[in-house]
C-alpha positions, 0 to 999 in steps of 0.5 A, spaced: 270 538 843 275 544 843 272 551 846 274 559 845 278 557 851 284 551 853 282 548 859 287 543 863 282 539 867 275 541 866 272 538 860 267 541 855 259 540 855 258 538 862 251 537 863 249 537 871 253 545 870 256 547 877 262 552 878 269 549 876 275 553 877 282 550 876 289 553 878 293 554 872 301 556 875 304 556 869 304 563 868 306 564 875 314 564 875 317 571 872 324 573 873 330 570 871 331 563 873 336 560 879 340 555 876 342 549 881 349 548 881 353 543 886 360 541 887 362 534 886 368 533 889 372 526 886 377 523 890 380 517 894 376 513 901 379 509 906 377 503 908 374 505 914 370 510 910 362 507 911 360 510 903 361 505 899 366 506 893 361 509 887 357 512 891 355 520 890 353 523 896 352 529 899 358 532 904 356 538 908 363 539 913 369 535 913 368 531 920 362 528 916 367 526 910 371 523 914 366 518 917 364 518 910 371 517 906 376 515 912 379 520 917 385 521 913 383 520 906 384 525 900 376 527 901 376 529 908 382 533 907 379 536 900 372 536 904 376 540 908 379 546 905 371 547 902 369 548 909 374 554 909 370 557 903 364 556 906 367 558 912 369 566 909 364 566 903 358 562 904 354 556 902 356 551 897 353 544 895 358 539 895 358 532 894 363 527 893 364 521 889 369 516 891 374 512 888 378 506 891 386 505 891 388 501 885 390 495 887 397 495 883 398 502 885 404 505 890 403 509 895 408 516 895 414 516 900 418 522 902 424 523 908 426 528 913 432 526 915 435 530 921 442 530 924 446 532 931 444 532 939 439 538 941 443 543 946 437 547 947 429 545 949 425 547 944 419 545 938 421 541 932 416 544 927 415 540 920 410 542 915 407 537 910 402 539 905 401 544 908 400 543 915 403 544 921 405 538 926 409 540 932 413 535 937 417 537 943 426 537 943 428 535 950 435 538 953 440 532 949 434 528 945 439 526 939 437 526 932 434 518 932 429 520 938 427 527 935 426 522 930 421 518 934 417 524 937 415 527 930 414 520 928 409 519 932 406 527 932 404 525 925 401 519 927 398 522 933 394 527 927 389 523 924 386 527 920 393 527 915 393 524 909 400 521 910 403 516 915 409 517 919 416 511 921 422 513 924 429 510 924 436 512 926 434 519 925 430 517 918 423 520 919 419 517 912 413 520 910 407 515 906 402 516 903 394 514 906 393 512 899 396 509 892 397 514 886 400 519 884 396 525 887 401 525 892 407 526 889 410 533 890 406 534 897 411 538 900 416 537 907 418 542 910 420 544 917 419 553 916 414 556 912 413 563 917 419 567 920 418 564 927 419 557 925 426 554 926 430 547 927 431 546 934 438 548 936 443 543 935 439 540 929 439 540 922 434 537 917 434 535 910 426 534 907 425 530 901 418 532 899 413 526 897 415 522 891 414 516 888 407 514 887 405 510 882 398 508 878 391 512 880 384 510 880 381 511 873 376 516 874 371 512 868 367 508 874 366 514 877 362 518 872 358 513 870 357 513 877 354 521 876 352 520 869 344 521 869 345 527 875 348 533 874 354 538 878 356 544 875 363 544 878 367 537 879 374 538 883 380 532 880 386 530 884 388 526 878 392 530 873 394 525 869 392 525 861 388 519 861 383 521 867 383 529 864 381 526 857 376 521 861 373 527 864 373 532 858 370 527 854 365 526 859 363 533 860 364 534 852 358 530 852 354 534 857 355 540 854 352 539 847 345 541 845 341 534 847 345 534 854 345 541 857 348 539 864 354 544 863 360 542 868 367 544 869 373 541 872 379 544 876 386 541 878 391 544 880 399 543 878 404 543 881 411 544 878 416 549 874 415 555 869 417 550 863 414 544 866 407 548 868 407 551 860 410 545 857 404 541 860 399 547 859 400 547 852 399 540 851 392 541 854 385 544 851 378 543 853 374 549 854 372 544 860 377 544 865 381 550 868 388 549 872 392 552 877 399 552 877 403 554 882 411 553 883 413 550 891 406 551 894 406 548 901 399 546 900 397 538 897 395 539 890 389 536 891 386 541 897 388 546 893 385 544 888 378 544 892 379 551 894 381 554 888 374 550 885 370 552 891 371 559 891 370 559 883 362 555 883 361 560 889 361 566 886 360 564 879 353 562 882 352 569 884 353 572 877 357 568 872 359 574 868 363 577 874 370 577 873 374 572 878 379 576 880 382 579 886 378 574 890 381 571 896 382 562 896 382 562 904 386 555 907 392 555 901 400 557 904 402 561 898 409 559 895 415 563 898 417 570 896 422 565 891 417 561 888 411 566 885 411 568 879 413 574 876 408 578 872 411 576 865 411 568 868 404 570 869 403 572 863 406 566 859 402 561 864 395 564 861 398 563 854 398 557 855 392 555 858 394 555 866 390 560 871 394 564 876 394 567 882 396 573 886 399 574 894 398 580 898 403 583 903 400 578 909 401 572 904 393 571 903 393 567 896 387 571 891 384 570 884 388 573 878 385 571 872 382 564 870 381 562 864 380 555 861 385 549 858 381 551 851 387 555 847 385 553 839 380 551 834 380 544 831 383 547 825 389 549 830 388 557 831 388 561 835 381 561 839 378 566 845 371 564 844 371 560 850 378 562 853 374 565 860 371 562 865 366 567 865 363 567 858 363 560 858 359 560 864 355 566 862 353 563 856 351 557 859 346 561 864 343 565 857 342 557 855 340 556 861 334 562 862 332 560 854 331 553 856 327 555 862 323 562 860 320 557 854 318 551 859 315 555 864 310 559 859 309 554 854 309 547 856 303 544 853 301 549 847 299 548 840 303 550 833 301 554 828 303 560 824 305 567 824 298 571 823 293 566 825 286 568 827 285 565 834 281 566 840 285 569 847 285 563 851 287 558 846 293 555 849 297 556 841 303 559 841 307 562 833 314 565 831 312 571 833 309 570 840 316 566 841 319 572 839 316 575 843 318 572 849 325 571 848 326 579 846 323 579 853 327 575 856 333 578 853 331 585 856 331 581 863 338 578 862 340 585 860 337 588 865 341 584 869 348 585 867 348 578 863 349 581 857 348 587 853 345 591 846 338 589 846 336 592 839 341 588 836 339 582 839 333 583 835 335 584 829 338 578 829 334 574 831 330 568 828 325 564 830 322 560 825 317 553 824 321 547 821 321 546 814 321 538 816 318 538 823 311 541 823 311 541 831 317 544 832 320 552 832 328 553 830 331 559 832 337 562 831 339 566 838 345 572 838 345 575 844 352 580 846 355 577 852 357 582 857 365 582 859 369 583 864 373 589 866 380 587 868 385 592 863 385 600 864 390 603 860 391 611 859 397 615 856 398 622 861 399 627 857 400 633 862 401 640 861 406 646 864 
């Protein structure tokens, strides 16, 4: 029969006697909770790779991705550019899932062509995608063997993304994989002012193109769909595997769900083309990085904009990501940035930016998500930035983990009931109570702000049309970011 006090494992009317003492731990944890966040990289394998297609696994470093994925592959190449945010931030937990190459899909192609005979022995610098390959121009090499050193320079890089074929000067360029995630990787023989062509030598670069048919994403999430991972990187920026993907995250963002996740891609492509495609876009749940001409492959890009986003966001959602370095990204020549007004238009329409210093380090400016209007076709900054969407999944979060934690196995009764102290019973009021609280925690903690108000305006109430159950209506006032000063200076004489 009940008692004065709610024991968990020790029974009422115990006839021998003795001392029993059990250990209750659910009022053991204060503070505010830590979420668990984890990066889910998608992308392409290699049949080399010994992780079977759909089939989410842990990465810790590229050299693990790429017995995982195939040296080469897309994953490896994107496992990369995580290892070079861990390497200057810290830790990220990242898993991949991967896809294979569409059957019926096309591989990218693009072509270096050289011409004339080196008349001074020097280095043929090529960059692709990014990175740098380097063979040797002998004294009189004409354009076809110079051809076939760089050929087989690119292919002497395993870890390329890319293949490489020479003829009659011709140097092609494939891609390891089918799919349009190569198309715009960029050739190129200078980036930095040291680089330059072999004397006597001339080239013409044709950046990759011609890809066709990516893998559909859908297996994949079904793949995940009972884990969760707060950030997800997609190589794929097509409209049929961003739709999957919002949908997909769209699902998990509502109140039965509540494992919140983003996505990050990144564009490549002119001013036009970038807000003409960012306008097109508007999901509260994917962020995008455009950029004009930038050496780096979009897919590595992408995974270093994304890493450098879920690190410091796990540190404090609300702090403004801004002025924060992505490591490993060539930043677009001084031709190709954009200006401040590009800049500006690019926010309007749903695509994020970014700023390069005088060393050419590349840094956050401002990321904002692909949600630009209401169903009604309004205007709407209600999830327009990262920061308060993540903000108020961390203000969920906490609610959803303070009310577990203390109340996990209680009764229900109402506002004013006479009950001994040790019965596990919990009202309104007690709730109440305890969110109020926890608000003044999360205020504490720069998470959001107004305490009193948030008192005002909250209600907790018992359902009318479910007796064991409390609705409540939570109106907290989410800190903002600081990221705009403006002052007239009026001086005096």
């Amino acid at each position: 029969m009940p008692d004065t006090t709610t024991f968990m494992t020790i029974p009422v009317g115990i006839r021998a006697g003795g001392v029993f003492v059990e250990i209750d731990h659910t009022q053991a944890v204060n503070g505010l909770p830590q979420m668990e966040r984890k990066l889910l990289l998608l992308g392409q394998r290699l049949t080399g790779g010994t992780v079977p297609a759909l089939s989410p696994v842990r990465v810790l470093n590229a050299e693990q991705a790429a017995g995982q994925f195939g040296r080469g592959s897309m994953l490896h190449a994107m496992a990369g550019a995580l290892d070079k945010v861990k390497a200057l931030y810290g830790l990220i937990d990242v898993w991949a899932v991967a896809l294979d190459d569409l059957p019926a899909g096309a591989a990218a192609t693009g072509t270096i062509t050289l011409t004339g005979t080196v008349t001074k022995a020097g280095v043929m610098t090529l960059y692709i995608g990014g990175v740098r390959v380097r063979a040797q121009a002998s004294l009189n090499d004409t354009n076809a063997q110079l051809a076939t050193k760089v050929a087989d320079a690119v292919n002497a890089n395993a870890d390329l993304p890319v293949t490489a074929s020479a003829d009659a000067g011709v140097v092609t360029i494939t891609a390891r994989h089918k799919g349009e995630a190569s198309n715009g990787m960029e050739l190129s023989t200078a980036y930095y002012d040291e680089d330059a062509l072999p004397e006597g030598i001339t080239a013409v670069c044709v950046n990759l193109a011609d890809g066709a048919g990516n893998p559909d994403v859908a297996d994949a999430l079904a793949a995940i769909s009972e884990d969760w991972f707060y950030s997800l990187v997609s190589p794929y920026t097509d409209s049929a595997n961003l739709a999957a993907i919002e949908a997909d995250l769209d699902g998990r963002w509502g109140g039965m769900d509540m494992r919140t996740g983003h996505v990050f891609d990144a564009k490549d492509g002119t001013h036009a083309q970038l807000t003409t495609w960012g306008a097109g876009r508007n999901s509260p749940h994917g962020t995008s990085w455009g950029l004009k001409a930038c050496p780096t492959w979009a897919p590595v890009r992408a995974a270093a904009f994304a890493g450098v986003c879920e690190y410091h966001g796990a540190i404090d959602p609300a702090l403004p990501l801004r002025n924060v370095e992505v490591p490993g990204v060539l930043a677009p020549r001084l031709k190709d940035r954009f200006s401040f007004n590009e800049r500006e238009l690019l926010l309007r329409d749903g695509i994020s930016t970014t700023k390069v210093d005088s060393g050419g380090k590349v840094f956050l400016e401002r990321v904002i998500t692909n949600y630009q209007k209401n169903p009604m076709g309004v205007d709407d900054e209600s999830l327009l930035r990262l920061e308060t969407k993540w903000t108020a999944d961390y203000f969920r979060y906490a609610v959803r983990t303070r009310i577990a934690l203390r109340f996990p196995r209680h009764k229900l009764a109402d506002d004013g009931i006479s009950v001994a102290p040790g019965q596990k019973l919990v009202t309104p009021a007690i709730i109440r109570a305890e969110l109020v609280g926890l608000h003044r925690e999360l205020e504490f903690a720069g998470i959001v702000e107004n305490t009193e108000q948030f008192k005002k305006d909250l209600l907790v109430v018992r359902s009318s049309a479910d007796v064991d159950r409390v609705n409540a209506v939570l109106p907290p006032n989410l800190v903002n970011q600081f990221v705009t000063f403006a002052a007239a200076v009026q001086y005096r004489l």
